[in-house]
SENU-580178 format. One record per residue (C-alpha): x, z, y; residue in one letter; chain. Coordinates in Angstrom, 1 decimal, always signed. Each point is the difference from the previous one (the first is absolute). Last residue first. Example, Ala and Ser with C-alpha at 12.3 -4.5 7.8 and 13.67 -1.06 7.14 Angstrom:
BEGIN
NODE      xx      zz      yy  residuo  cadena
NODE   +13.7    +7.1    -1.1        S       A
NODE    -1.4    +0.7    -3.4        A       A
***
This chain:
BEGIN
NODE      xx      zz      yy  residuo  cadena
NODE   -38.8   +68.0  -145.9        X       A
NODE    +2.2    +0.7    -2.8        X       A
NODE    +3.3    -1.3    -1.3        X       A
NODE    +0.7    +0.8    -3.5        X       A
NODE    +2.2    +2.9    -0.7        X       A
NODE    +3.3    +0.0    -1.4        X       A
NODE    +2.8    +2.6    -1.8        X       A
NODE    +3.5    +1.2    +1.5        X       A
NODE    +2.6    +0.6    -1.8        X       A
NODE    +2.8    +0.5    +2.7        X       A
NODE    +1.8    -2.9    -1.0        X       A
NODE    -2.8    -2.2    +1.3        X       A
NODE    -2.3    -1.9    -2.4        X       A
NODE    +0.3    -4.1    -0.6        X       A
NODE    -3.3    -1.2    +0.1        X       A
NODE    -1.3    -1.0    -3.0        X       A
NODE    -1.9    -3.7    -0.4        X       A
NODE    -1.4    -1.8    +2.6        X       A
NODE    +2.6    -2.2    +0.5        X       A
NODE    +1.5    -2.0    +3.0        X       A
NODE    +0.5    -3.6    -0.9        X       A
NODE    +3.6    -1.4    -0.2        X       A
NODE    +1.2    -3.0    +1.2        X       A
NODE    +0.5    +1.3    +3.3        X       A
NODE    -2.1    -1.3    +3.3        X       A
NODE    +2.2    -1.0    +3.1        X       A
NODE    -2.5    -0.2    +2.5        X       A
NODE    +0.2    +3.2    +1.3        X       A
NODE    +1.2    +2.7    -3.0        X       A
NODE    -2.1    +2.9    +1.6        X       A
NODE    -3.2    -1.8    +0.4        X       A
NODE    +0.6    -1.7    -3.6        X       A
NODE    +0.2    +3.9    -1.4        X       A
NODE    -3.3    +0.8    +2.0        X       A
NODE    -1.9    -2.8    -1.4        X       A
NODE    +1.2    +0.0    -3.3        X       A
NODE    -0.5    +3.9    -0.3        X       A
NODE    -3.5    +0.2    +1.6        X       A
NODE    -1.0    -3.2    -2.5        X       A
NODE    +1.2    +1.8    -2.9        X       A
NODE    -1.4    +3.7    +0.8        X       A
NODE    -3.1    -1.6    +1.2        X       A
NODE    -0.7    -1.8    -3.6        X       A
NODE    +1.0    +2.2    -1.9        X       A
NODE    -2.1    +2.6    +1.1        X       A
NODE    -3.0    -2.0    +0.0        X       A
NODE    +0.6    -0.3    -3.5        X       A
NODE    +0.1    +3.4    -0.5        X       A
NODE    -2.8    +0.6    +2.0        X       A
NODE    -1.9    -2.3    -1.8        X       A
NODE    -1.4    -3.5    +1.3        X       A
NODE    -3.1    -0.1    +1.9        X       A
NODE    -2.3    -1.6    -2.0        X       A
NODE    -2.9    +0.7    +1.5        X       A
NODE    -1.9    +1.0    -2.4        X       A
NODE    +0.4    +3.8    +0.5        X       A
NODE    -1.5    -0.3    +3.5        X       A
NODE    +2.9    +0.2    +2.5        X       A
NODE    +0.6    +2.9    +2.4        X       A
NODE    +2.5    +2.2    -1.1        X       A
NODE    +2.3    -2.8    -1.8        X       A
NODE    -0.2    -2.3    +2.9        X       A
NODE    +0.6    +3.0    +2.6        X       A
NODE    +3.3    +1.0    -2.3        X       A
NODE    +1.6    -3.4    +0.3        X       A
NODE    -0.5    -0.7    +3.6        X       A
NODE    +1.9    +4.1    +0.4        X       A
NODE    +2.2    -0.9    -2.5        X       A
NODE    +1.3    -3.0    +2.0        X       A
NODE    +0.1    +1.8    +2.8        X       A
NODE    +2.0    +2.9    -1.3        X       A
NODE    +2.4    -2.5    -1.9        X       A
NODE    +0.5    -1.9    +3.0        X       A
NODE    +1.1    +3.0    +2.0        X       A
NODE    +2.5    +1.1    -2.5        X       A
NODE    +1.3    -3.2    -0.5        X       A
NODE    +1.6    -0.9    +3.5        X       A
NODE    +3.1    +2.0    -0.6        X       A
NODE    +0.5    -1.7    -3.0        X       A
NODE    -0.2    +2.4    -2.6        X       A
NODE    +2.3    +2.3    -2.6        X       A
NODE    -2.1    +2.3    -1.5        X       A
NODE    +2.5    +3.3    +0.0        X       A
NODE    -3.0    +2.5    -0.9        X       A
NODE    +0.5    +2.4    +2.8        X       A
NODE    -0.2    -3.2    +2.8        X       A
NODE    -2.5    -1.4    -2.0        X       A
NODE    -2.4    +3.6    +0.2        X       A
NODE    +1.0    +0.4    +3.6        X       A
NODE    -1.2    -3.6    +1.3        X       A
NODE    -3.4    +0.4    -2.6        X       A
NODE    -0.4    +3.4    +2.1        X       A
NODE    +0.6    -1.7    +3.3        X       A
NODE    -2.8    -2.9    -0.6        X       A
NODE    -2.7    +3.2    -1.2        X       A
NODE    +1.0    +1.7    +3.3        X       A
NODE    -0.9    -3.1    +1.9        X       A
NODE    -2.6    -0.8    -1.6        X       A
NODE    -1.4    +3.1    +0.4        X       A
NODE    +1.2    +0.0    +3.4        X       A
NODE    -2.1    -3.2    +1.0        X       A
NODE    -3.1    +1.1    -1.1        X       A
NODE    +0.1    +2.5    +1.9        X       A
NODE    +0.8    -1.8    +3.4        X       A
NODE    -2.4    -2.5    -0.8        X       A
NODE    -2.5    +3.0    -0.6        X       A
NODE    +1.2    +0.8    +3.6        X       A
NODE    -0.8    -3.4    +1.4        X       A
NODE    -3.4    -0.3    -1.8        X       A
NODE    -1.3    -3.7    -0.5        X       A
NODE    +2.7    -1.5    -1.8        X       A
NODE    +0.3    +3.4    -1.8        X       A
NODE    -3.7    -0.5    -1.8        X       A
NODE    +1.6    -3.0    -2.3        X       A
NODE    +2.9    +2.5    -0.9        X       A
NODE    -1.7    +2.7    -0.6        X       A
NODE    -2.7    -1.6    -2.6        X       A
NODE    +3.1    -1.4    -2.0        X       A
NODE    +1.6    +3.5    -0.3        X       A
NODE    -3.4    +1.3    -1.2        X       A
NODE    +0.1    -2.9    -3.2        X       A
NODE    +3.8    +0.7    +0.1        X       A
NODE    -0.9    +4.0    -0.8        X       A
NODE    -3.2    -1.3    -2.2        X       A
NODE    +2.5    -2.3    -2.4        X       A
NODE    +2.5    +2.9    -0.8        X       A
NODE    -0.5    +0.3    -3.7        X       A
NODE    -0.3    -4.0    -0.3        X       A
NODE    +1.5    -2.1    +3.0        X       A
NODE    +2.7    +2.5    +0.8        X       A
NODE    +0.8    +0.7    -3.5        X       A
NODE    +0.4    -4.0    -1.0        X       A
NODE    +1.6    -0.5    +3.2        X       A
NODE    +2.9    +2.7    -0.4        X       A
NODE    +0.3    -1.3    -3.4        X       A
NODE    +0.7    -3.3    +1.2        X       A
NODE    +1.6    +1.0    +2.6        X       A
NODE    +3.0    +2.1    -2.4        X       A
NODE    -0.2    -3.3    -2.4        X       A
NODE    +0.9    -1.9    +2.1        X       A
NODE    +2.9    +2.3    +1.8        X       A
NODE    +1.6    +0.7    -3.6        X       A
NODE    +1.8    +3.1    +0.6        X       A
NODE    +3.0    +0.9    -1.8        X       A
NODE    -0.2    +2.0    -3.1        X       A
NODE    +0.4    +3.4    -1.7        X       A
NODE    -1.4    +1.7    +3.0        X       A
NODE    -3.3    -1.3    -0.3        X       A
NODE    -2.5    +2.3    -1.5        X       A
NODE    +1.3    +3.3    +2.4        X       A
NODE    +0.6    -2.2    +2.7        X       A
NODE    -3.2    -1.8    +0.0        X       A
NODE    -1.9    +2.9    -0.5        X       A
NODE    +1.6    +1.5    +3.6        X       A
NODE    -0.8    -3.0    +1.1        X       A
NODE    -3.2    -0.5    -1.0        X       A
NODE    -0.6    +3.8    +1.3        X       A
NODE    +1.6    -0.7    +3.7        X       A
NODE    -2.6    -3.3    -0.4        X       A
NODE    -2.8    +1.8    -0.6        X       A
NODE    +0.5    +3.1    +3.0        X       A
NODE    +1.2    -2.7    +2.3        X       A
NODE    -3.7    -1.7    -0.8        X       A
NODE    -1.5    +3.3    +0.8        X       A
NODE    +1.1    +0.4    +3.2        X       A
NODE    -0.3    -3.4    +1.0        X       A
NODE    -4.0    +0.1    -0.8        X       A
NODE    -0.4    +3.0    +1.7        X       A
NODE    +1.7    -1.6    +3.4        X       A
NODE    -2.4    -3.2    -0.6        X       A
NODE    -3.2    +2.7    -0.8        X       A
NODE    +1.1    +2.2    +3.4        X       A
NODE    +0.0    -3.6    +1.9        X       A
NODE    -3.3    -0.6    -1.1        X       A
NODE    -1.6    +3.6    +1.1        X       A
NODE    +2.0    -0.3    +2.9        X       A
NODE    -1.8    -3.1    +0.9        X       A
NODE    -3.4    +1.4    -1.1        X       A
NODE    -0.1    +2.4    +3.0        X       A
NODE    +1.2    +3.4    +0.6        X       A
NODE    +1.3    +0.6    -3.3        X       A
NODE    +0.8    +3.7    -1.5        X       A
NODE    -3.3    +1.6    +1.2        X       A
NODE    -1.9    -3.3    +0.5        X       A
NODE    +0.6    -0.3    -4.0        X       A
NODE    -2.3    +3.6    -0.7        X       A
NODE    -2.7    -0.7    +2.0        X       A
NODE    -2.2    -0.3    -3.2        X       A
NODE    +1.1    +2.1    -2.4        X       A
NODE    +2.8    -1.2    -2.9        X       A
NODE    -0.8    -1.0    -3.3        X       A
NODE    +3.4    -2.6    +0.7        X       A
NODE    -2.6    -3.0    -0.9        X       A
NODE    -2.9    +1.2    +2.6        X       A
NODE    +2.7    +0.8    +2.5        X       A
NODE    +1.5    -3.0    -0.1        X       A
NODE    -3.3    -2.1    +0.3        X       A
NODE    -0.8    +2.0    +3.3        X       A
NODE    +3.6    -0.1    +1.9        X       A
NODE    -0.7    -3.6    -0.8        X       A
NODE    +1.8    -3.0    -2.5        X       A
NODE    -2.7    -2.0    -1.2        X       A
NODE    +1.5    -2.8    +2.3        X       A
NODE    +3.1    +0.2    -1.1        X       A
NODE    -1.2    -1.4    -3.3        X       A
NODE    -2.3    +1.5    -2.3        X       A
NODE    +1.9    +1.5    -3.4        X       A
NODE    +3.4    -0.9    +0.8        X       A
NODE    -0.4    +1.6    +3.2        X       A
NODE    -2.2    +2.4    -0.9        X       A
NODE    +2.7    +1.9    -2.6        X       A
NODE    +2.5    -0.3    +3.2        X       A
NODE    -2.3    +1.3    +2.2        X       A
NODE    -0.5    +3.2    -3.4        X       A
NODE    +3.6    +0.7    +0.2        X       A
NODE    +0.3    +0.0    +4.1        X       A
NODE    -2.9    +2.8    -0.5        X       A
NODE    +1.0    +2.1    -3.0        X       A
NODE    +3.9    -0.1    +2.1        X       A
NODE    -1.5    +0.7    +2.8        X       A
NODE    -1.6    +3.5    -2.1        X       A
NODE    +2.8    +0.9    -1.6        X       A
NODE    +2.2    +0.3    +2.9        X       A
NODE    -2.3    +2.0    +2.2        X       A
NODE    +1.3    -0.8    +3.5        X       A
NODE    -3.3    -0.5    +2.0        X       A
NODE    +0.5    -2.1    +3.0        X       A
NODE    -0.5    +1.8    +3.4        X       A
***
């Protein structure tokens, strides 16, 4: 029967996560994550019956701790922010410029999972509620803040950011990958143009859809950036 010492999983799915990054899935064992927790050997088999759960148990670690982070930058970004309406450019761009720089090893590790998931069905299935819960978060956080989006936005954005965030994560320096900020821009633009054309048909406006503020909801409501 699987151990259920709370600390302990959580010194093991913290260090898979750690070897991820570090060595690829495939330095990811019971045996490595016991030598990086400082944990006995045996230890993983006790919470992990194979290396499958062990990866699945780093995808479902990595969710909880990115709903921790972004119920914090909210909870910043309404304290900061509450004296103006949120600009949703500027929101991702920050959002990128964090997630690609403080936060590079957790999308480093998220990368990992998501390559291995095409071969493991219930890694797929992991994978795919962290995304999925990260997707409904972003949906809550507009709805609270008011930002007023094509229905067909939201998902755009998330895909968009998600292209965006692997070619900031995993280029050399010298790349020249433009900057988050820029990057930013340039997704929040083309997502809006796209999606308001969609909704107008053929019939395009004279008007260009802007980047700038987004109009806040009476209730007062602040903004996140949309996350992966």
């Amino acid at each position: 029967m699987p151990r259920t010492n709370p600390a302990r999983r959580r010194a093991l799915t913290d260090a898979a996560i750690s070897l991820l990054v570090s060595d690829g899935v495939h330095g990811l064992t019971h045996r490595s994550a016991e030598r990086a927790a400082g944990l006995p050997a045996g230890t993983a088999s006790n919470y992990f019956r194979n290396r499958e759960e062990l990866l699945v148990a780093a995808a479902e670690r990595i969710l909880e701790l990115h709903l921790e982070e972004m119920d914090r930058v909210n909870t910043d970004a309404v304290r900061e922010g509450a004296d103006r309406a949120p600009d949703l450019a500027e929101l991702i761009g920050i959002s990128l410029e964090t997630a690609s720089s403080s936060l590079r090893d957790r999308y480093l590790a998220i990368f990992e999972l998501v390559l291995e998931s095409r071969r493991r069905p219930a890694l797929a299935t992991a994978m795919s509620r962290l995304a999925g819960g990260a997707a409904a978060f972003t949906g809550d956080q507009h709805a609270l803040l008011g930002l007023d989006l094509p229905p067909r936005a939201a998902p755009m954005l998330i895909t968009l950011y998600g292209a965006a965030l692997f070619a900031l994560v995993t280029s050399p320096s010298d790349a020249g990958v433009p900057s988050a900020h820029e990057l930013a821009r340039a997704l929040v633009a083309g997502t809006l143009a796209t999606t308001v054309d969609a909704g107008r048909g053929t019939d395009r406006g004279p008007e260009e859809p802007s980047t700038g503020p987004v109009e806040r909801r009476a209730d007062g409501g602040d903004g996140v950036s949309p996350t992966v």
